[in-house]
PANU-157870 format. One line per field, with one value per atom (N, C-alpha, C, O): residue number from 1; residue in three letters; chain; atom name; x negated, y negated, z negated. Coordinates in pm, 1 decimal. Example, Ala and Ser with C-alpha at 12.3 -4.5 7.8 and 13.67 -1.06 7.14 Angstrom:
% PANU-157870
resi 1  1  1  1  2  2  2  2
resn ALA  ALA  ALA  ALA  SER  SER  SER  SER
chain A  A  A  A  A  A  A  A
name N  CA  C  O  N  CA  C  O
u -1319.0  -1230.0  -1320.0  -1423.6  -1285.0  -1367.0  -1290.0  -1340.9
v 569.0  450.0  330.0  331.9  225.0  106.0  -3.0  -113.8
w -780.0  -780.0  -780.0  -846.5  -708.0  -714.0  -787.0  -803.9
//
This chain:
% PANU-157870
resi 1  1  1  1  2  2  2  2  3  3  3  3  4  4  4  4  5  5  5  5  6  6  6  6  7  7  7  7  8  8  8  8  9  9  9  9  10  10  10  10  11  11  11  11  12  12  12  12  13  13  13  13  14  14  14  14  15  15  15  15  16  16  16  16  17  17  17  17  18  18  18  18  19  19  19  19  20  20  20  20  21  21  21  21  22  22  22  22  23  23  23  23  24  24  24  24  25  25  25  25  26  26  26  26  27  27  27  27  28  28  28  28  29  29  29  29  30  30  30  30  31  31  31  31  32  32  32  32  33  33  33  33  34  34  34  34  35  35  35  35  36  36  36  36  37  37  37  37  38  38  38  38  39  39  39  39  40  40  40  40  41  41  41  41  42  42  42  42  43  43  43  43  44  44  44  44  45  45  45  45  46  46  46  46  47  47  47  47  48  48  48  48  49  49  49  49  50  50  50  50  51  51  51  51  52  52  52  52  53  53  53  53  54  54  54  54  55  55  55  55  56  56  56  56  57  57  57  57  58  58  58  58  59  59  59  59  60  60  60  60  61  61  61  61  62  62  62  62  63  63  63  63  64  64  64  64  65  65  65  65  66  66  66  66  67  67  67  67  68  68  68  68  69  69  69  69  70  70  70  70  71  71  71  71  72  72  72  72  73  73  73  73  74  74  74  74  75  75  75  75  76  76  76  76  77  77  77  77  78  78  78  78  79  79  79  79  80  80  80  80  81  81  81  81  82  82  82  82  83  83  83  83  84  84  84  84
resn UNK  UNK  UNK  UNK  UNK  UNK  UNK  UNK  UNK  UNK  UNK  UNK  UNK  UNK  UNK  UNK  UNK  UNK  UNK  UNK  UNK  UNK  UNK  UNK  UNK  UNK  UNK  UNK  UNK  UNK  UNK  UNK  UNK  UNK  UNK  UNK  UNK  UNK  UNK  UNK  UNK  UNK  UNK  UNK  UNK  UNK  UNK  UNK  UNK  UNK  UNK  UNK  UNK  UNK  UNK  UNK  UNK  UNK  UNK  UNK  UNK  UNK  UNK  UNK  UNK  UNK  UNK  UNK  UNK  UNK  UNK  UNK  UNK  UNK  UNK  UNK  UNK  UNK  UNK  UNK  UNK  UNK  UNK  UNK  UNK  UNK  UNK  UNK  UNK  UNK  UNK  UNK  UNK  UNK  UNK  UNK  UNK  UNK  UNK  UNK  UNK  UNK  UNK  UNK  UNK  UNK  UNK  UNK  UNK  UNK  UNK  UNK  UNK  UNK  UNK  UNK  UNK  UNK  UNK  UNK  UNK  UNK  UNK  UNK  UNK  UNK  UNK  UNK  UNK  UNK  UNK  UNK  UNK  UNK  UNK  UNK  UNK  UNK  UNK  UNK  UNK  UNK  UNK  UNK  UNK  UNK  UNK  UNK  UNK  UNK  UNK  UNK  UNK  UNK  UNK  UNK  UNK  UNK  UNK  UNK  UNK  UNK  UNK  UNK  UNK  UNK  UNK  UNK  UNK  UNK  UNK  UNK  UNK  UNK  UNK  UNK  UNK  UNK  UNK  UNK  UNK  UNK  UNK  UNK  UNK  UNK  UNK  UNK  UNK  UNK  UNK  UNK  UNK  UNK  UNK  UNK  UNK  UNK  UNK  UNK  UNK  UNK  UNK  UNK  UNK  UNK  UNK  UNK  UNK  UNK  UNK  UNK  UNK  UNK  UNK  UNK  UNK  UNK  UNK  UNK  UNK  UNK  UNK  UNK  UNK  UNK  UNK  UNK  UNK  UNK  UNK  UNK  UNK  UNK  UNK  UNK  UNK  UNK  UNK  UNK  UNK  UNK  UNK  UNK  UNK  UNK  UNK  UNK  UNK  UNK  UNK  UNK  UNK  UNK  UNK  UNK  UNK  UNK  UNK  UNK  UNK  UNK  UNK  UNK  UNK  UNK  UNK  UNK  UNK  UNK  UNK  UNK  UNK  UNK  UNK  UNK  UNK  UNK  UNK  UNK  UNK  UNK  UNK  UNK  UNK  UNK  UNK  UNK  UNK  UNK  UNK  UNK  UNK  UNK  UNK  UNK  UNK  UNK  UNK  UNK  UNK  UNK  UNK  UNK  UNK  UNK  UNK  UNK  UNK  UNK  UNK  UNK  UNK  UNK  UNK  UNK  UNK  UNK  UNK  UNK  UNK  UNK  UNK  UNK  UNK  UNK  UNK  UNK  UNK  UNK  UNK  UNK  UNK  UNK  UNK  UNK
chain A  A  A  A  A  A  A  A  A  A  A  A  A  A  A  A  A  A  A  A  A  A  A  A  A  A  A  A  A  A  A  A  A  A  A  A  A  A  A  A  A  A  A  A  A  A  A  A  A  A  A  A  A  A  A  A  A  A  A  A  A  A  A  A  A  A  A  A  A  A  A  A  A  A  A  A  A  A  A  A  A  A  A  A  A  A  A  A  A  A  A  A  A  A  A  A  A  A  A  A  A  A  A  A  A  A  A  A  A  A  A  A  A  A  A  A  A  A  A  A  A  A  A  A  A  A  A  A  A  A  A  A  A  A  A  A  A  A  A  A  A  A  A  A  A  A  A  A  A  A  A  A  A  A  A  A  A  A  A  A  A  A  A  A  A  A  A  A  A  A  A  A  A  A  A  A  A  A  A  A  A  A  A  A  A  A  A  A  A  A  A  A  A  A  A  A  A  A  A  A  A  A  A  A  A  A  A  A  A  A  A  A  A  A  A  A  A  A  A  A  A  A  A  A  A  A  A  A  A  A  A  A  A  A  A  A  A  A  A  A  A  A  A  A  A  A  A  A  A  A  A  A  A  A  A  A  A  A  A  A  A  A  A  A  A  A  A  A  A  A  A  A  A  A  A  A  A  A  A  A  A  A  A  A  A  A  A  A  A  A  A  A  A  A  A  A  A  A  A  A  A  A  A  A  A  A  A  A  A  A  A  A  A  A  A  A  A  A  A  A  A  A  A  A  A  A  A  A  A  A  A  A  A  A  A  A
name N  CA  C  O  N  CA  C  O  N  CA  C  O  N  CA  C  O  N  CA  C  O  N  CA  C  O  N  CA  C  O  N  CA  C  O  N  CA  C  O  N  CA  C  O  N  CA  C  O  N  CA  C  O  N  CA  C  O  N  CA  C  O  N  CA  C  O  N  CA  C  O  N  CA  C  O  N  CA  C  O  N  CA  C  O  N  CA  C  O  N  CA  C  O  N  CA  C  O  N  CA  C  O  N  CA  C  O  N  CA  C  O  N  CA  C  O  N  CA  C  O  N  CA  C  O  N  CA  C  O  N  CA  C  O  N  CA  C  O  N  CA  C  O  N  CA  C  O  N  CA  C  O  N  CA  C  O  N  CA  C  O  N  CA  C  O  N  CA  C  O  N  CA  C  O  N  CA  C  O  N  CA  C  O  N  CA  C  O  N  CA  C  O  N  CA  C  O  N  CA  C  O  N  CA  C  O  N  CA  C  O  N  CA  C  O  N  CA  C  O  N  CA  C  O  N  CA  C  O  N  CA  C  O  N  CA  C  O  N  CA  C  O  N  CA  C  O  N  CA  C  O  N  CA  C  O  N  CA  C  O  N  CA  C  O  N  CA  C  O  N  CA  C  O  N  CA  C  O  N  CA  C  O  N  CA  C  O  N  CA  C  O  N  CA  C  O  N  CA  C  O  N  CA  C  O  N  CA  C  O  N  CA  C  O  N  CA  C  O  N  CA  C  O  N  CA  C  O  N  CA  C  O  N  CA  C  O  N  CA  C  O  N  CA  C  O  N  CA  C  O  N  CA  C  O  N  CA  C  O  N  CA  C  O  N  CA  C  O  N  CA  C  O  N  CA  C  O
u -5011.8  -4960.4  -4948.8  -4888.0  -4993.3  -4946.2  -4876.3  -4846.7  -4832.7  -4716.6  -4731.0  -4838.5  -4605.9  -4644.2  -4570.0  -4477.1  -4580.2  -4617.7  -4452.5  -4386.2  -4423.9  -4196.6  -4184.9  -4143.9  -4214.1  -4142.8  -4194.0  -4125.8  -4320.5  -4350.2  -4246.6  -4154.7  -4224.8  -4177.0  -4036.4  -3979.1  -3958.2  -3820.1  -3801.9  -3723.5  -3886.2  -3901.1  -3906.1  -3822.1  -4004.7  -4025.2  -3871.4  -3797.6  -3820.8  -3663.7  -3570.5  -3459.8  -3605.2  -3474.3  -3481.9  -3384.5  -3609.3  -3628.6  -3566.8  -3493.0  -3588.2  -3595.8  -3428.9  -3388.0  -3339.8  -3180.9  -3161.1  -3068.9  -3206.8  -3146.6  -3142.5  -3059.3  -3255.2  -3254.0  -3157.7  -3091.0  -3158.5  -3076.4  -3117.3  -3240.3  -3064.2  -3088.2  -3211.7  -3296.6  -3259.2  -3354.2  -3494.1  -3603.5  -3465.3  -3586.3  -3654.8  -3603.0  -3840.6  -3923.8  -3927.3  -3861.2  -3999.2  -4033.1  -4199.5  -4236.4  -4271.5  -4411.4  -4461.0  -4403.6  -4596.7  -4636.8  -4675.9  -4675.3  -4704.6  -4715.4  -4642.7  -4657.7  -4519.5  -4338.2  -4311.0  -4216.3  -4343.2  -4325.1  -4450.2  -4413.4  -4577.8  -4648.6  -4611.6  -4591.9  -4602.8  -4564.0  -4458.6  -4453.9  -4366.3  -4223.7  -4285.3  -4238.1  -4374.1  -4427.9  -4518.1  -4547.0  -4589.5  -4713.6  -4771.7  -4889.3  -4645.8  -4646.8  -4788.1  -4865.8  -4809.7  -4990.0  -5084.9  -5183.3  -5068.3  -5158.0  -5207.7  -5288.5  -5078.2  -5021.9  -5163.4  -5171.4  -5260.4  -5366.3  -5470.4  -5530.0  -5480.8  -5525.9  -5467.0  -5544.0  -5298.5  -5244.6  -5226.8  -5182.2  -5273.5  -5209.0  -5226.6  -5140.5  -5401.9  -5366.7  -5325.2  -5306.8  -5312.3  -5160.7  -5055.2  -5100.1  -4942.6  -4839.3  -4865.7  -4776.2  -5034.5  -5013.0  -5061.2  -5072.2  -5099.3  -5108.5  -4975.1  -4960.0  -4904.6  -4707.3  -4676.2  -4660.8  -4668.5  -4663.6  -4687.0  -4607.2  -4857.0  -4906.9  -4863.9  -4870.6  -4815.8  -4801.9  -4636.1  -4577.5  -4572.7  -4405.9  -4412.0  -4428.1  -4395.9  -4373.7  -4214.3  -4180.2  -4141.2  -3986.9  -3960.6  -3845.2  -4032.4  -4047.9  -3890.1  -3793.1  -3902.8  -3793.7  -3846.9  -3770.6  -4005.3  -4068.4  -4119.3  -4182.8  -4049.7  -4181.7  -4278.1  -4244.9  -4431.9  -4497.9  -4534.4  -4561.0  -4541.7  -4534.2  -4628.7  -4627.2  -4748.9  -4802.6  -4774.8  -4782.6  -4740.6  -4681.9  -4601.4  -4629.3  -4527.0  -4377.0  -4470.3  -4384.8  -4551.2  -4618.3  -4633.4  -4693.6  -4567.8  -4616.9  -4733.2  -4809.6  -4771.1  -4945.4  -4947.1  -4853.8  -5068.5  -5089.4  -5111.2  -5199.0  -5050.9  -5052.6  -5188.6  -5214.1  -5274.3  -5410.5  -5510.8  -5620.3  -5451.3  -5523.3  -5475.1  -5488.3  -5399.3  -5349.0  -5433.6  -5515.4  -5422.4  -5486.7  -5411.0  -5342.0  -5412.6  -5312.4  -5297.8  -5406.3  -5224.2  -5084.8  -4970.5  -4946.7  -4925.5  -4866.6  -4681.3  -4661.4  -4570.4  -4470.8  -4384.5  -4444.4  -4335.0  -4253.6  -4097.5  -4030.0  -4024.6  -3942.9  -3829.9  -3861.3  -3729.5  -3670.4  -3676.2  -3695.5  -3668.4  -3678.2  -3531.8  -3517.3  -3449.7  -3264.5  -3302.9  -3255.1  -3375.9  -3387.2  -3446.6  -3523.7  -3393.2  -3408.8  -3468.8  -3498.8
v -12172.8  -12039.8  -12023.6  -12109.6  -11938.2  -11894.8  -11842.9  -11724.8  -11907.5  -11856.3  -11775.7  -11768.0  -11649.4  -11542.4  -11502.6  -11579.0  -11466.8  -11450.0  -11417.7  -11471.8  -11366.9  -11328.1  -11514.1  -11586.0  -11565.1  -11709.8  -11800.8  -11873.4  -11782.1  -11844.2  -11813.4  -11890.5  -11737.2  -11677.8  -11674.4  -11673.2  -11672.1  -11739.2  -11868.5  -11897.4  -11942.3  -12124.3  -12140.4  -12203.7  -12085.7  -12123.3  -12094.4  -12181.7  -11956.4  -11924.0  -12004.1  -12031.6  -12040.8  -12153.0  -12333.9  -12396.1  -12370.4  -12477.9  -12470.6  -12563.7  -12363.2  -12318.9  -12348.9  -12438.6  -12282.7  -12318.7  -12366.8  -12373.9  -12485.8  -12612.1  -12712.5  -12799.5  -12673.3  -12773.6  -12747.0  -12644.2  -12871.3  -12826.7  -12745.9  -12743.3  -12656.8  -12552.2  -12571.8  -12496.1  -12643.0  -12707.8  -12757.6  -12788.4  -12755.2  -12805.4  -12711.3  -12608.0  -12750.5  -12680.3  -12724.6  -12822.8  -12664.4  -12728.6  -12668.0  -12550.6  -12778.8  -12792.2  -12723.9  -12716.9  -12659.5  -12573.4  -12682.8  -12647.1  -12786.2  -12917.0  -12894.2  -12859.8  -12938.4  -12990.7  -12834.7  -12854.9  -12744.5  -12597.9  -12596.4  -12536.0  -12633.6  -12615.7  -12754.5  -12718.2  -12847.9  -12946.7  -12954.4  -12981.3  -12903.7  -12844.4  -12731.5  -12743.2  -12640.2  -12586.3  -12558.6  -12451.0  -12679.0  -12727.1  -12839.8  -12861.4  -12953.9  -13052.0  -13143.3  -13135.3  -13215.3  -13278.7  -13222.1  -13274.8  -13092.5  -12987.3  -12889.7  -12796.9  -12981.4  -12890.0  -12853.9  -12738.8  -12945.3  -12888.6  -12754.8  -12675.1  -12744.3  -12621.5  -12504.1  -12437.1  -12460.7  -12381.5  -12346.0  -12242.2  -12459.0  -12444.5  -12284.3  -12219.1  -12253.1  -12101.8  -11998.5  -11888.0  -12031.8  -11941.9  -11939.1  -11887.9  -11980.5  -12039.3  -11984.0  -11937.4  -12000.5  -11930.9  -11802.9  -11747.4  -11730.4  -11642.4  -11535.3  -11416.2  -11618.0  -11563.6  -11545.3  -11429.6  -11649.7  -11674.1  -11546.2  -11466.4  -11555.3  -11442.8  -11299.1  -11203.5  -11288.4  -11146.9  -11116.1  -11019.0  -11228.7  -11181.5  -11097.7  -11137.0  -10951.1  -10826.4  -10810.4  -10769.3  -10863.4  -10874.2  -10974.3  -10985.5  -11033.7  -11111.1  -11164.3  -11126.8  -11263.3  -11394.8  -11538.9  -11631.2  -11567.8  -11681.9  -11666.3  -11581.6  -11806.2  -11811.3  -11928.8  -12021.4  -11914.4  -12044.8  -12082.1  -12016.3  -12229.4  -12280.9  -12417.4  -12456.4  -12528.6  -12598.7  -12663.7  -12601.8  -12796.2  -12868.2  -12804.5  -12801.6  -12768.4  -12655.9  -12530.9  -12467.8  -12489.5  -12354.3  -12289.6  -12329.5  -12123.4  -11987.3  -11997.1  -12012.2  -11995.7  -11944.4  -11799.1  -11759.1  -11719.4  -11639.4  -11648.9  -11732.4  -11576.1  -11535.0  -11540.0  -11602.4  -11438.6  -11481.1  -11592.5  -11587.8  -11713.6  -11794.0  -11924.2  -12017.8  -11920.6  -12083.4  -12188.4  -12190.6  -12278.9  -12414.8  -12546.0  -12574.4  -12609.7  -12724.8  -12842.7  -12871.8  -12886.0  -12866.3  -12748.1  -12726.0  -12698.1  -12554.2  -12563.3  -12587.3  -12546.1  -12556.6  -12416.5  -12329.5  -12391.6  -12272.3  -12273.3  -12369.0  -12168.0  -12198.6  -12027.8  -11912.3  -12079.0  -11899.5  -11876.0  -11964.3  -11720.1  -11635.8  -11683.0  -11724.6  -11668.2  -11764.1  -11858.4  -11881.5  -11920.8  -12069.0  -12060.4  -11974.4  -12164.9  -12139.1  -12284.1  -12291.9
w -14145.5  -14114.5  -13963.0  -13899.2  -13913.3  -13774.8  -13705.1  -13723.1  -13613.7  -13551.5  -13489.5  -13430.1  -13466.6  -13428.3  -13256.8  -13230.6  -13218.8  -13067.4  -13046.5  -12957.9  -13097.1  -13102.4  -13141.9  -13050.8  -13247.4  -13206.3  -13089.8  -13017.6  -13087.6  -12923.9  -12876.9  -12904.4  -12820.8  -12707.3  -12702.8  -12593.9  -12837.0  -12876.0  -12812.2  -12721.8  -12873.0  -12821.9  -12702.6  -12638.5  -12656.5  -12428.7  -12407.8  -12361.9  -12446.5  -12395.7  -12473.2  -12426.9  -12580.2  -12654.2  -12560.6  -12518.2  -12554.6  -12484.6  -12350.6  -12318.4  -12259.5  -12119.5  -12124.7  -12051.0  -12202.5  -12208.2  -12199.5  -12118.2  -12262.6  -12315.2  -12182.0  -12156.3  -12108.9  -11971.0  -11850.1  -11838.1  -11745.8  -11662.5  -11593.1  -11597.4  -11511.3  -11452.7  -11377.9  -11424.9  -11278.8  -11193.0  -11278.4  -11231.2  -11372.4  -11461.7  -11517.1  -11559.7  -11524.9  -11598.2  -11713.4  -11746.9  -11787.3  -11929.4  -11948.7  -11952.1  -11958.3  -12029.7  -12138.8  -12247.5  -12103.7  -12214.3  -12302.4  -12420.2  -12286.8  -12402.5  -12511.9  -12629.2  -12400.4  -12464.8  -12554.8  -12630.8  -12564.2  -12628.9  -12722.8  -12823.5  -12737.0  -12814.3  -12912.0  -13027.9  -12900.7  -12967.9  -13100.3  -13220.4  -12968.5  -13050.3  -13172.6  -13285.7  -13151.2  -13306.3  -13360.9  -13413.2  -13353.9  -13427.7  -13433.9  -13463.0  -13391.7  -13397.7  -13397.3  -13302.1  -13491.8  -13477.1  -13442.8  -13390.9  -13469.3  -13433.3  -13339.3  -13340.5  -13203.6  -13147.5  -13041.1  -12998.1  -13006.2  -12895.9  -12983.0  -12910.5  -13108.8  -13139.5  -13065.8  -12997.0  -13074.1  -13017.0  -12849.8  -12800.9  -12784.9  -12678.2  -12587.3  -12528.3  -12610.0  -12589.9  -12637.0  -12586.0  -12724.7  -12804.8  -12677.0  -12574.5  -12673.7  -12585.5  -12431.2  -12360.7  -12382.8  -12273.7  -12274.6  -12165.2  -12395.7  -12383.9  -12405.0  -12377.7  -12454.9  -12502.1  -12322.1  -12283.1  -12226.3  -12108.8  -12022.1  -11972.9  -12019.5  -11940.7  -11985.2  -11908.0  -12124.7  -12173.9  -12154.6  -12202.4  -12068.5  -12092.5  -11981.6  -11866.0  -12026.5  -11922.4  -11844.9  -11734.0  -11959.8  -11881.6  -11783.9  -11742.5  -11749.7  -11618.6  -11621.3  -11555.5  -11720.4  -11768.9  -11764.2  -11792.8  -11720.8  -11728.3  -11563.9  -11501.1  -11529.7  -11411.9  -11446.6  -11520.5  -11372.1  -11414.2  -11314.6  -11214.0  -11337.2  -11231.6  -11260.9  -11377.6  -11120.4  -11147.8  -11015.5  -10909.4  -11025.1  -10918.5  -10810.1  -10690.3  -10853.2  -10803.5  -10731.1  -10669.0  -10716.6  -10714.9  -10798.1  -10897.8  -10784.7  -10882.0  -10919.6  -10824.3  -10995.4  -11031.7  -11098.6  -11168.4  -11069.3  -11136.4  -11251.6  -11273.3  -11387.2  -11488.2  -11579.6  -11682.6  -11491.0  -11525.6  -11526.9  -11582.8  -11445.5  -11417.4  -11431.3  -11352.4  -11574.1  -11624.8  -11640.8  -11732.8  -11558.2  -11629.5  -11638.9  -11541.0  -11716.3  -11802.1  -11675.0  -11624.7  -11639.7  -11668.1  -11590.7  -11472.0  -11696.1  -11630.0  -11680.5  -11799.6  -11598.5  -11646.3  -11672.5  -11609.3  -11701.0  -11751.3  -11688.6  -11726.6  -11587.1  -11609.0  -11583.1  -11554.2  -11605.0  -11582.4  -11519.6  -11436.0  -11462.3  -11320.7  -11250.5  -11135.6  -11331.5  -11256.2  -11197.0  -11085.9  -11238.0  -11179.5  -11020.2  -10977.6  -10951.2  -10849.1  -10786.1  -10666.9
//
């Protein structure tokens, strides 16, 4: 069954909580978390939840640099706009 783009996007923000403030969290560590064995089928799933968050609540980020939205490539971290 597939997951649908509202629980993606629940999860990045349920995971994203859970860390300390200063911390990213991995589009891995979020695709893993829901789809477990399966999880490299999905992975563009996940960044496509990413690139499509219009409320600008995710920043992404690849070796502590913003990246553009459009132009994800693995390894990419996720983290809140609060975060500082």
């Amino acid at each position: 069954m597939k997951t649908s783009r509202r629980e993606i996007k629940a999860r990045i923000l349920r995971l994203k909580s859970k860390r300390v403030i200063d911390r990213s969290v991995s589009m891995t560590e979020i695709t893993r978390s829901l789809f477990s064995a399966t999880w490299k089928n999905y992975i563009d799933d996940v960044k496509t939840v990413a690139r499509l968050n219009k409320q600008n609540l995710i920043k992404i980020t690849q070796k502590g640099k913003k990246l553009d939205p459009r132009k994800l490539k693995s390894p990419v971290n996720l983290s809140l706009k609060s975060d500082r």
